[in-house]
FIBANU-637033 format. One record per atom (N, C-alpha, C): atom name; z, x, y. Coordinates in Angstrom, 3 decimals, always signed. Example, Ala and Ser with C-alpha at 12.3 -4.5 7.8 and 13.67 -1.06 7.14 Angstrom:
REM FIBANU-637033
at:up:east:north
N:+7.800:+13.190:-5.690
CA:+7.800:+12.300:-4.500
C:+7.800:+13.200:-3.300
N:+7.080:+12.850:-2.250
CA:+7.140:+13.670:-1.060
C:+7.870:+12.900:+0.030
***
This chain:
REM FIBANU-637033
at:up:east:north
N:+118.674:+66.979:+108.846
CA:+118.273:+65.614:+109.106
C:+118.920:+65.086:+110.373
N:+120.269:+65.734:+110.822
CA:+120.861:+65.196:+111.775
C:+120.360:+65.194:+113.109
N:+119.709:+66.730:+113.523
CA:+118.674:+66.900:+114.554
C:+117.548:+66.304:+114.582
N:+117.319:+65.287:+113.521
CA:+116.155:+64.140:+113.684
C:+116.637:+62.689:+113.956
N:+118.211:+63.069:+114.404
CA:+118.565:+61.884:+114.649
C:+118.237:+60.580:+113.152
N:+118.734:+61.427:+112.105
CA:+118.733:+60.583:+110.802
C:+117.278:+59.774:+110.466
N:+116.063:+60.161:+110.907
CA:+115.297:+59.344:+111.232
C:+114.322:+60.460:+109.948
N:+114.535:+60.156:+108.912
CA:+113.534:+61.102:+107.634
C:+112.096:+60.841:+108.298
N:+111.324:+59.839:+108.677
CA:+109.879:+59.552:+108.919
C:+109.431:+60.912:+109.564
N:+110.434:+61.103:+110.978
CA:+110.093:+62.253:+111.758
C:+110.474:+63.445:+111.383
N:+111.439:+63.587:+110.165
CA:+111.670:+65.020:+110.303
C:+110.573:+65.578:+108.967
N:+110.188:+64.624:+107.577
CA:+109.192:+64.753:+107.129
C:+108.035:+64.837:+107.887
N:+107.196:+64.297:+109.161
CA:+106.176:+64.838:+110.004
C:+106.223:+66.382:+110.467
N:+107.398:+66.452:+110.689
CA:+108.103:+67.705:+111.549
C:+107.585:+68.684:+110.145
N:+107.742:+68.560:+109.143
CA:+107.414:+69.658:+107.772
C:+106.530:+69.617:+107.739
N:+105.503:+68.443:+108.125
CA:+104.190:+68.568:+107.598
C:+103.841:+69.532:+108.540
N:+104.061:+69.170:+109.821
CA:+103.024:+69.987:+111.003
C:+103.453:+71.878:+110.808
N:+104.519:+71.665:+110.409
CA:+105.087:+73.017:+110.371
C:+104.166:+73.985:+109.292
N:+103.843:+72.789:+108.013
CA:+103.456:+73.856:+106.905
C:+101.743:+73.761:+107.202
N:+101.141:+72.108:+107.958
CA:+100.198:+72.588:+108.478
C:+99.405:+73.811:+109.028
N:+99.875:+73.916:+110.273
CA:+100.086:+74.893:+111.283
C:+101.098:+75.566:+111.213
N:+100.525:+77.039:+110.580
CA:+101.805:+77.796:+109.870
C:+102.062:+78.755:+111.231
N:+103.634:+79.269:+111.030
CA:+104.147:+80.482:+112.472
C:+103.374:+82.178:+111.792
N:+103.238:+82.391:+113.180
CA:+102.732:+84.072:+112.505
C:+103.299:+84.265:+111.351
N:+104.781:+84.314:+111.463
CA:+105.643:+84.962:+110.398
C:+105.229:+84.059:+109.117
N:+105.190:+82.976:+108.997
CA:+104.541:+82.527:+107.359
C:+103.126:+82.875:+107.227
N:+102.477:+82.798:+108.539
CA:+101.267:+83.070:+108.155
C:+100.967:+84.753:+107.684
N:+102.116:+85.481:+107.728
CA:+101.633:+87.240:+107.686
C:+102.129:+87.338:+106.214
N:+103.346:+86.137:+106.407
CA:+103.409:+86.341:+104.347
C:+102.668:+85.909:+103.430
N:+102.169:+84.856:+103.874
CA:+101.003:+84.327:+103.240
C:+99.868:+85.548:+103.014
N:+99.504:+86.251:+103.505
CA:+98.651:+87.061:+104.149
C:+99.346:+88.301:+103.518
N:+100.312:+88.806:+103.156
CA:+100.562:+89.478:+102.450
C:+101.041:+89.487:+101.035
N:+101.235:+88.193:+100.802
CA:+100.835:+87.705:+99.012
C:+99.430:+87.430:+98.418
N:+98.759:+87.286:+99.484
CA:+97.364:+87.398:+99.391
C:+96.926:+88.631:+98.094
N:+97.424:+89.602:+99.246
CA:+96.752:+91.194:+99.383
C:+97.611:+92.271:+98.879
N:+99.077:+91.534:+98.214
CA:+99.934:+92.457:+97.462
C:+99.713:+93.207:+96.143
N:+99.053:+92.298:+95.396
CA:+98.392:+93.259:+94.274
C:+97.031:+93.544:+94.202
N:+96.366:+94.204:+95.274
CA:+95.261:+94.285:+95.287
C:+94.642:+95.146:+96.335
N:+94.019:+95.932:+96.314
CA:+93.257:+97.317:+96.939
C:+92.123:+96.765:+97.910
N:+91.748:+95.742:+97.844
CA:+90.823:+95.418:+98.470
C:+90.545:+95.384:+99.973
N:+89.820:+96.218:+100.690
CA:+90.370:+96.279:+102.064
C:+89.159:+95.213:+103.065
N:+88.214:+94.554:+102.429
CA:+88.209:+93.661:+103.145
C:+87.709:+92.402:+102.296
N:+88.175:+90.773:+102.762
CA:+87.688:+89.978:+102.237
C:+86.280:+89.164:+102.686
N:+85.621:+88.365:+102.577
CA:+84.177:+87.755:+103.575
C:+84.734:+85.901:+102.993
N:+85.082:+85.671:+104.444
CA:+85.376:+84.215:+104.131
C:+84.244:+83.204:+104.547
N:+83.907:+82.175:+104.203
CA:+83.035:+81.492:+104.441
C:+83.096:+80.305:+105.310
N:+82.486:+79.689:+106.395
CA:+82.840:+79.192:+107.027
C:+81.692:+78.023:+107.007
N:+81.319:+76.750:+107.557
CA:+80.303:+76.001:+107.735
C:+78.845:+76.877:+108.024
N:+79.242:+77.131:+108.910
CA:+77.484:+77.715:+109.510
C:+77.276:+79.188:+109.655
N:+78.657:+80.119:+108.727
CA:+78.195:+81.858:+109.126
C:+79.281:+81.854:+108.169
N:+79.150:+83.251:+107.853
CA:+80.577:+84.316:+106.802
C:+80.615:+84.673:+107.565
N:+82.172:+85.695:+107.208
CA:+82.652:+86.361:+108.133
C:+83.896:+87.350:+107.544
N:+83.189:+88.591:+107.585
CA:+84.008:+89.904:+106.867
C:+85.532:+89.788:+107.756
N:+86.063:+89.821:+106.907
CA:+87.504:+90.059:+107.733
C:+88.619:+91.382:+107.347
N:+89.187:+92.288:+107.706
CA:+90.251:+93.435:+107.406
C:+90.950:+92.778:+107.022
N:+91.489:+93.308:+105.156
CA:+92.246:+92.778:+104.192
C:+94.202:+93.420:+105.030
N:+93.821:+94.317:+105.693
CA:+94.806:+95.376:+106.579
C:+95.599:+94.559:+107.499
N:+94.681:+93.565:+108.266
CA:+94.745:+93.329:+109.553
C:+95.726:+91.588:+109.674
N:+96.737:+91.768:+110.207
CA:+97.883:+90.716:+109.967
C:+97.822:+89.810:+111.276
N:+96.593:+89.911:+111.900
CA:+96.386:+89.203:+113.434
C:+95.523:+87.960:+113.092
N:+93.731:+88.831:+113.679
CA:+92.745:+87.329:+113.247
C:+92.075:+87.004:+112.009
N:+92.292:+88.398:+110.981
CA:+91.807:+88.415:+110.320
C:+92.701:+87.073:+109.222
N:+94.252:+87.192:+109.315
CA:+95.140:+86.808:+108.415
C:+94.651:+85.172:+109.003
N:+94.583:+84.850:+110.472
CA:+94.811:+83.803:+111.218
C:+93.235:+82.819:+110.360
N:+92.155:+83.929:+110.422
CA:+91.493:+82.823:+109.583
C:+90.927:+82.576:+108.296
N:+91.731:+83.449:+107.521
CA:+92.007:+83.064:+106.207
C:+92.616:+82.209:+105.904
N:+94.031:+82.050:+106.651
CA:+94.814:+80.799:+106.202
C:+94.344:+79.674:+107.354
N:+94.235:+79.955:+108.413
CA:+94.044:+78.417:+108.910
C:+92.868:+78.033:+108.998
N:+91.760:+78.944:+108.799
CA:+90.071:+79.412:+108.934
C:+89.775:+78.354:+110.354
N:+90.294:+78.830:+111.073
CA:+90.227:+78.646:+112.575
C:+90.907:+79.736:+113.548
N:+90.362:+80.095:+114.899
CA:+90.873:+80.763:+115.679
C:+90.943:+80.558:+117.059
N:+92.116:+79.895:+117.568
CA:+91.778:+79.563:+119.261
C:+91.304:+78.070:+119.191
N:+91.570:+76.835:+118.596
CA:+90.834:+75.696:+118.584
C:+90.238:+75.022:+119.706
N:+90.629:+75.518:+120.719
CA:+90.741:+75.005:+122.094
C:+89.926:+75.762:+122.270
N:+89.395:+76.602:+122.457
CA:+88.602:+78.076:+122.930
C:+87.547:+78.053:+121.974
N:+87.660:+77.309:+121.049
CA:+86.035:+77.406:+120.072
C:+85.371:+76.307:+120.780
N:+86.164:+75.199:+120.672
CA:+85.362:+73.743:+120.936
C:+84.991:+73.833:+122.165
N:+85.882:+74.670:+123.439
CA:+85.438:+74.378:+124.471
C:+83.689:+75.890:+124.824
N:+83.625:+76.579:+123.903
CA:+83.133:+77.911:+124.303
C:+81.747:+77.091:+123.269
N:+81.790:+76.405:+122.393
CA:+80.633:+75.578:+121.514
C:+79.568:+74.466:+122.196
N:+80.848:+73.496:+123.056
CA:+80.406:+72.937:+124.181
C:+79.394:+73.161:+125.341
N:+79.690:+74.397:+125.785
CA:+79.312:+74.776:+126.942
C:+78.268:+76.023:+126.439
N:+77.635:+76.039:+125.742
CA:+76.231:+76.722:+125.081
C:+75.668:+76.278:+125.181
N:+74.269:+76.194:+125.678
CA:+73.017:+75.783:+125.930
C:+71.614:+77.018:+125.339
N:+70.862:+76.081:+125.022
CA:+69.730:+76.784:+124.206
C:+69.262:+77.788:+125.445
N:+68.714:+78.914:+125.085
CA:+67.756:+80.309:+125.723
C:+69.188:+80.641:+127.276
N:+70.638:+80.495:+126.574
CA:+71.767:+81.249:+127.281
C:+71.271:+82.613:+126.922
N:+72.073:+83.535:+127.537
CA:+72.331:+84.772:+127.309
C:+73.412:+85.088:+127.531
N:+74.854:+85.562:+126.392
CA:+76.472:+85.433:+126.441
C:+76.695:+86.435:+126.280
N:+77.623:+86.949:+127.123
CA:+77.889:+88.475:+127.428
C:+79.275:+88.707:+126.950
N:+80.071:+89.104:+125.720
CA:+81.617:+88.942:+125.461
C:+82.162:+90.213:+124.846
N:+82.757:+90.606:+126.009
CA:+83.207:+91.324:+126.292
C:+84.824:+91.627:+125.344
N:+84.906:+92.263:+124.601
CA:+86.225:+92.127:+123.836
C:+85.677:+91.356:+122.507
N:+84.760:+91.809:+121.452
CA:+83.847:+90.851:+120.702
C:+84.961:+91.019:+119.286
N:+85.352:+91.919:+119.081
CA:+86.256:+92.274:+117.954
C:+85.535:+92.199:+116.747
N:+85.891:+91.605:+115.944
CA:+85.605:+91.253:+114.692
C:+84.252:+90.362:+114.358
N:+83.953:+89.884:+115.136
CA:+82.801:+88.948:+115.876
C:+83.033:+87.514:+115.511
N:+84.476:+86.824:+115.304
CA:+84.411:+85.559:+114.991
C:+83.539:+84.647:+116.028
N:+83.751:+84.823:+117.548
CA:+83.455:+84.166:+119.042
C:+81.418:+84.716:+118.289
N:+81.093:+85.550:+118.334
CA:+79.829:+86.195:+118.164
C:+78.929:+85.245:+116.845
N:+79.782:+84.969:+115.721
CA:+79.175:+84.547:+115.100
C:+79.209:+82.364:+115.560
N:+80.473:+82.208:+116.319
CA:+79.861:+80.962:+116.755
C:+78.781:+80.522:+117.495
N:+78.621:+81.525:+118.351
CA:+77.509:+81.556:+119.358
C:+76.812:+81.496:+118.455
N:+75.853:+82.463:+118.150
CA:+74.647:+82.455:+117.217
C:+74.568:+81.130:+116.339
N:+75.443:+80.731:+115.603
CA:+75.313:+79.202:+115.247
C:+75.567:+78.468:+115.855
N:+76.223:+77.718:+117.084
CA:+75.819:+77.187:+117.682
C:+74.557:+76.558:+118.208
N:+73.692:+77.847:+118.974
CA:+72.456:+77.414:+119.923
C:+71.731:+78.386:+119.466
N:+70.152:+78.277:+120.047
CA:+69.353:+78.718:+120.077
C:+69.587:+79.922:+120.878
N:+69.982:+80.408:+120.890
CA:+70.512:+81.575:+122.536
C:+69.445:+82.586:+122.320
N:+69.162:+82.738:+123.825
CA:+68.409:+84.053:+123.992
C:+68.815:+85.146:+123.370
N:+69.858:+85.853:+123.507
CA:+70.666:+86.693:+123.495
C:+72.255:+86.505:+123.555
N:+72.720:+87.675:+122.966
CA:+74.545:+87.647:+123.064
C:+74.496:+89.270:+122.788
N:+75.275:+89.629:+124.062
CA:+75.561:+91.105:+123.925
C:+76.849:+91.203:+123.687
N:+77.232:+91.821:+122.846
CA:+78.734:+91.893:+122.171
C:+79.070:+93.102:+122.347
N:+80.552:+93.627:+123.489
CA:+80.854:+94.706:+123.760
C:+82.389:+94.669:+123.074
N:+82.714:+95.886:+122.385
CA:+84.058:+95.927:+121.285
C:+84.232:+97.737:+121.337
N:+85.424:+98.096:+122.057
CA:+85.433:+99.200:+121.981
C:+86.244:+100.343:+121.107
N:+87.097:+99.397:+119.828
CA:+87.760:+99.891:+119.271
C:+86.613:+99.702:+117.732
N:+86.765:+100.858:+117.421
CA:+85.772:+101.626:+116.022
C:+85.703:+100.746:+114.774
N:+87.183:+100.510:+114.966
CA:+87.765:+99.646:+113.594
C:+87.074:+98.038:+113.573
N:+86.994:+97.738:+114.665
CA:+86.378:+96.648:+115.000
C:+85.448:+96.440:+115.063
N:+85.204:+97.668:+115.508
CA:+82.981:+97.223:+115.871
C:+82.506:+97.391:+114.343
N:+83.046:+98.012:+113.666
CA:+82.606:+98.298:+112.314
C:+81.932:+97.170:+111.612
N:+83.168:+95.889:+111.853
CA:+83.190:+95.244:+111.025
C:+82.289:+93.963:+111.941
N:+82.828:+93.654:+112.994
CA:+81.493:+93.597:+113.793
C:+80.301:+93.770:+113.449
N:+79.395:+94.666:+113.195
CA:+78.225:+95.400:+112.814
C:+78.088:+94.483:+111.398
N:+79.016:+94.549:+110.488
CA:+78.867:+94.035:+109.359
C:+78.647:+92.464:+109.163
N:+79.551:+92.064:+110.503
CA:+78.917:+90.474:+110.289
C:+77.763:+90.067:+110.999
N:+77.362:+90.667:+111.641
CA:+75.928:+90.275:+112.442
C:+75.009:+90.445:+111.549
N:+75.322:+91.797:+110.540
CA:+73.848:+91.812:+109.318
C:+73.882:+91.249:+108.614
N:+75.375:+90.259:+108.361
CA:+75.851:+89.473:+107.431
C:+74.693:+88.283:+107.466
N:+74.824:+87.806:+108.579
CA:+74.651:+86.253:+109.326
C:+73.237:+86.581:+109.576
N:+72.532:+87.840:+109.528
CA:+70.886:+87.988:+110.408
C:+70.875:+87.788:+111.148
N:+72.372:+87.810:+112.448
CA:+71.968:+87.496:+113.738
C:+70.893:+88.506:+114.718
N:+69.779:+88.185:+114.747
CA:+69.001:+89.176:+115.287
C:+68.550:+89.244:+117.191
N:+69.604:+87.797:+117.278
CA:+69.655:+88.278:+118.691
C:+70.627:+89.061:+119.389
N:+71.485:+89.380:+118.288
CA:+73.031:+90.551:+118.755
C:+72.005:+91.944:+119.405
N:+72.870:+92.337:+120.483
CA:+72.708:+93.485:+120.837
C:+74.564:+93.936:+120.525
N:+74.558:+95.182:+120.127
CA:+76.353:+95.562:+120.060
C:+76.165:+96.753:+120.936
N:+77.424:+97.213:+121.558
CA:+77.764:+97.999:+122.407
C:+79.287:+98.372:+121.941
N:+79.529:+99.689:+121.373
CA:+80.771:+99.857:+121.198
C:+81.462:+101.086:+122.418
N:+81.298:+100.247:+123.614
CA:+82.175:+100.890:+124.447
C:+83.369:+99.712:+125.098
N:+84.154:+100.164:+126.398
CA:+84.908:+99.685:+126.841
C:+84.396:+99.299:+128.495
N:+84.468:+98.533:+129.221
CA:+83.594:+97.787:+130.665
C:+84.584:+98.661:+131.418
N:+84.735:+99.416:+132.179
CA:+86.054:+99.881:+132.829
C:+85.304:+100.219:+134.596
N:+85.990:+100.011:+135.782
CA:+85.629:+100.507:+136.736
C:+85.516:+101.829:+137.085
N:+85.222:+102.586:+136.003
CA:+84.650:+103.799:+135.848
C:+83.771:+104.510:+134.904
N:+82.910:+105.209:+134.891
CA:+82.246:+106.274:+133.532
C:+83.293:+106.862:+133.601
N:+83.277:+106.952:+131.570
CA:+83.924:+107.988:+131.205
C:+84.605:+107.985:+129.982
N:+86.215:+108.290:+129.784
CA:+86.747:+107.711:+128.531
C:+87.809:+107.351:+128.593
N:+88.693:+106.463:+127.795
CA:+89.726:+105.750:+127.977
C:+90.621:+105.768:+126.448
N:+91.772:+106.577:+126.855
CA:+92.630:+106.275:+125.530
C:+92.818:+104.946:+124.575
N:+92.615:+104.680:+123.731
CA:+92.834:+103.077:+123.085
C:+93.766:+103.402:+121.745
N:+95.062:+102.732:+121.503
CA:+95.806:+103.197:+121.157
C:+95.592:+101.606:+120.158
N:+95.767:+101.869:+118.592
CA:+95.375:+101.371:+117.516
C:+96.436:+100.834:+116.435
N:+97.199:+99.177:+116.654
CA:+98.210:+99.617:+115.793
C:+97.894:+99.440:+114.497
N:+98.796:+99.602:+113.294
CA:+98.585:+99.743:+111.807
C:+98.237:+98.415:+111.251
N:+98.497:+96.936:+111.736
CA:+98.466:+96.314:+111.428
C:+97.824:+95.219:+112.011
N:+97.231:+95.485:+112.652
CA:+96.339:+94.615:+113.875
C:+94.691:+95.021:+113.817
N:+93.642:+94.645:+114.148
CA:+92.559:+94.915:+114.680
C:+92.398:+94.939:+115.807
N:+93.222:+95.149:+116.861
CA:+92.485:+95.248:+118.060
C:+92.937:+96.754:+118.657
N:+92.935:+96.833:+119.958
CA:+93.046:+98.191:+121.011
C:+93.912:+97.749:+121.775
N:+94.913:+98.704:+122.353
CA:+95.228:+98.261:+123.712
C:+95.643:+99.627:+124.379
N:+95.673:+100.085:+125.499
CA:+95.447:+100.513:+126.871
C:+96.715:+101.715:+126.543
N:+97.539:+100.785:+126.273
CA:+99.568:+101.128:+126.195
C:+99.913:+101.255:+124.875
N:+100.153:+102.110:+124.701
CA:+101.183:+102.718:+123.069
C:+102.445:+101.740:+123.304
N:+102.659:+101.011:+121.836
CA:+103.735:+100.183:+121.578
C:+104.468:+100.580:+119.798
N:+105.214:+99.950:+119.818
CA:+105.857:+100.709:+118.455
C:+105.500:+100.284:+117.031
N:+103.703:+99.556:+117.837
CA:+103.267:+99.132:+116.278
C:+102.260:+100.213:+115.957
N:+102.036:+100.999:+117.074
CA:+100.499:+101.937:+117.117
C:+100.783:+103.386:+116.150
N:+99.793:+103.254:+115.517
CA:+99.605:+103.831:+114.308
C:+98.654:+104.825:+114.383
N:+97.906:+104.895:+115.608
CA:+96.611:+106.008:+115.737
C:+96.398:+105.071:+116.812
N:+95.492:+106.569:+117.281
CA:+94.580:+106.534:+118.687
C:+93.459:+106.980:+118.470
N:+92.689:+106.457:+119.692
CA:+91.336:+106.875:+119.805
C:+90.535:+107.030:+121.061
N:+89.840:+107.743:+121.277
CA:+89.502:+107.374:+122.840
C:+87.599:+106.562:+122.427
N:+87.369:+105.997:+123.824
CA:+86.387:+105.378:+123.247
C:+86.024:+105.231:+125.006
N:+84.471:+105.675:+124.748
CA:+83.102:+105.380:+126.353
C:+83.860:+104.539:+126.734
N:+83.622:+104.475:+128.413
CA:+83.707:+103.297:+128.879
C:+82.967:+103.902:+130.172
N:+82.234:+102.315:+130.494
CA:+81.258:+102.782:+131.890
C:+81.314:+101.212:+132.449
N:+80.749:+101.780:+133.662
CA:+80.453:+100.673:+134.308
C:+79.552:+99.467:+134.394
N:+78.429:+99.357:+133.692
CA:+78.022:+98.910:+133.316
C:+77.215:+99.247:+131.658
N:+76.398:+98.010:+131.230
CA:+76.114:+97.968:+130.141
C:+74.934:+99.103:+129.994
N:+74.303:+99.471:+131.172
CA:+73.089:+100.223:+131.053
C:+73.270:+101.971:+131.067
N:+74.755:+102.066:+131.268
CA:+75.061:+103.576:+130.735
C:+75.473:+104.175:+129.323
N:+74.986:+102.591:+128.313
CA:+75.262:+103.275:+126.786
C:+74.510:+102.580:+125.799
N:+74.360:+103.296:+125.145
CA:+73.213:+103.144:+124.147
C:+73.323:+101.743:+123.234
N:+72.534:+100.930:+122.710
CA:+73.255:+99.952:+122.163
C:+72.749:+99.893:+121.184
N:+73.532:+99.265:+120.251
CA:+73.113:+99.066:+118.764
C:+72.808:+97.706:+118.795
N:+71.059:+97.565:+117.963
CA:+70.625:+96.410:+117.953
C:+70.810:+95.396:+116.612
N:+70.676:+94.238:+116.496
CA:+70.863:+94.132:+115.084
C:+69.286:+94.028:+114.334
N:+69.445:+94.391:+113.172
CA:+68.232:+94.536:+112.052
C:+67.745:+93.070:+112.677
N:+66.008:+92.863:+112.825
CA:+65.556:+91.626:+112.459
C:+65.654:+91.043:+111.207
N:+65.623:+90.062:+110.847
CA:+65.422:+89.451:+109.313
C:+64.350:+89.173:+109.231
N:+64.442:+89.572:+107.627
CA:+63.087:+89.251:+107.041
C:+62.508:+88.377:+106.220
***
């Protein structure tokens, strides 16, 4: 209380915002009392205008929007904003497809090509676009690189994403396409709905 300068009003705010807006570290325990007695390796959370499969594994975005069921608040509102009907959104790094499934609810969009080059990801990716019937997804599970060819992507145990550089969370590797543009790999379209 003393570092609130005796002032309870503010240091009770100070708890709220804290348990509000939880730190990774509560949020990964949270996230692992979740998922402690239970096998389940992925959950599908529901959101206003799309579901969205998430890795029961994965202690990053998956955990981030289970408990706060938001990701990037600043980066949704401003990326929601700036959509306009018959766009065509090119996102590069699509992951899990949270950014993928705002688009599609959002606007009318022509198109959204969603490029995700780690396996684990596009998987689930794939799964929420058939989730949602987004049938203007095109997916691409390679990597954009200033070259054809292939690129090590090193996978840690507890994360969903890729990165470039082995760190002491990486748990497996993988190599995965990467070209220079979008027109040197095959793409996976999504099912129309019916």
């Amino acid at each position: 209380m003393k570092m609130y300068g005796g002032n309870a009003e503010l240091a009770r705010g100070a708890v709220r915002f804290l348990l509000q807006k939880p730190s990774d570290a509560v949020r990964k325990l949270r996230w692992k009392a979740m998922h402690a007695h239970t096998s389940i390796a992925q959950n599908i959370l529901d959101f206003d205008a799309f579901k969205l499969v998430v890795d029961a594994k994965d202690e990053g975005i998956s955990a981030e929007l289970a408990i706060d069921h938001m990701h990037e608040p600043f980066g949704t509102a401003i990326l929601c904003h700036i959509l306009a009907d018959d766009m065509t959104v090119v996102e590069l790094g699509a992951n899990i497809g949270y950014y993928t499934m705002q688009e599609c609810a959002a606007r009318k969009l022509r198109r959204v090509v969603a490029i995700e080059p780690n396996p684990r990801s596009f998987e689930i990716l794939k799964q929420n676009v058939e989730l949602n019937a987004c049938d203007n997804v095109t997916m691409h599970n390679i990597a954009i690189s200033d070259t054809d060819g292939t690129l090590p992507f090193y996978i840690p145990s507890t994360r969903i994403f890729a990165a470039l550089r082995r760190d002491p969370t990486t748990s497996a590797s993988s190599t995965s396409p990467c070209a220079r543009s979008m027109g040197s790999s095959r793409p996976i379209r999504s099912k129309k709905s019916t």
